[in-house]
N, C-alpha and C positions, 0 to 999 in steps of 0.2 A: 504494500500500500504506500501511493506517495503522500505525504505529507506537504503541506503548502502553506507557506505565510497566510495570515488573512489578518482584515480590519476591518471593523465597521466607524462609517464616517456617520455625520449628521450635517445633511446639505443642503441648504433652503429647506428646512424641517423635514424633509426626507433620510431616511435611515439607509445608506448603501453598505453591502456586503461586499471589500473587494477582496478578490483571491490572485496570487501570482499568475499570472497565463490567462488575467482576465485580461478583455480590449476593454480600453478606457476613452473617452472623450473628454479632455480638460480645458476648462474657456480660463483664461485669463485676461488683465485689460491687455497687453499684447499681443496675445497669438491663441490662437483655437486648434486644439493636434489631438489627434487619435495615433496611439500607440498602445503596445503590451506591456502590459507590466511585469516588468523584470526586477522590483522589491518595492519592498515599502516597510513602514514602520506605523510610528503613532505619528508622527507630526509631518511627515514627505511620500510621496510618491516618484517611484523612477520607472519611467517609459522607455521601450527600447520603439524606434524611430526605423521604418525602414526607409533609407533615402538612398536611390538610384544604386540598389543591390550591396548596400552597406549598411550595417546596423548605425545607428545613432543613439547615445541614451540622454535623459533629460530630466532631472530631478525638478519634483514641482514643491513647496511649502504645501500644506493642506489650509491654511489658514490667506495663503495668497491666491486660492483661487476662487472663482464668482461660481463654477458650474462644476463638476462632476457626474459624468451617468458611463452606466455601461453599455458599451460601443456593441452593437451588435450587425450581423452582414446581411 
């Protein structure tokens, strides 16, 4: 059995469950990105980014962002 980070946030009164290998959508006032999540903790989120066949990662604050939801296809 694998075992996986997870956390639950509270976002716009909404309660989200997130798990490692979740897709994420994260708005902030700069930039709006969908990425995997490759860790997280209590207070950050880290996205891996695929950009033109290269991963990218991108840590977010949980406290600097306006939106969170789970990204789905």
């Amino acid at each position: 059995m694998e075992v996986r980070k997870q956390y639950t946030i509270i976002n716009n009164d909404e309660e989200i469950t997130i798990t490692v290998g979740d897709y994420l959508r994260v708005k902030t006032k700069e930039e709006n990105i969908i990425g995997k999540v490759s860790d997280l903790g209590s207070n950050y989120v880290e996205l891996e980014i695929s950009e033109h066949n290269r991963n990218v990662y991108k840590s977010f604050l949980y406290v600097s962002l306006l939106e969170v939801e789970i990204y789905e296809d």
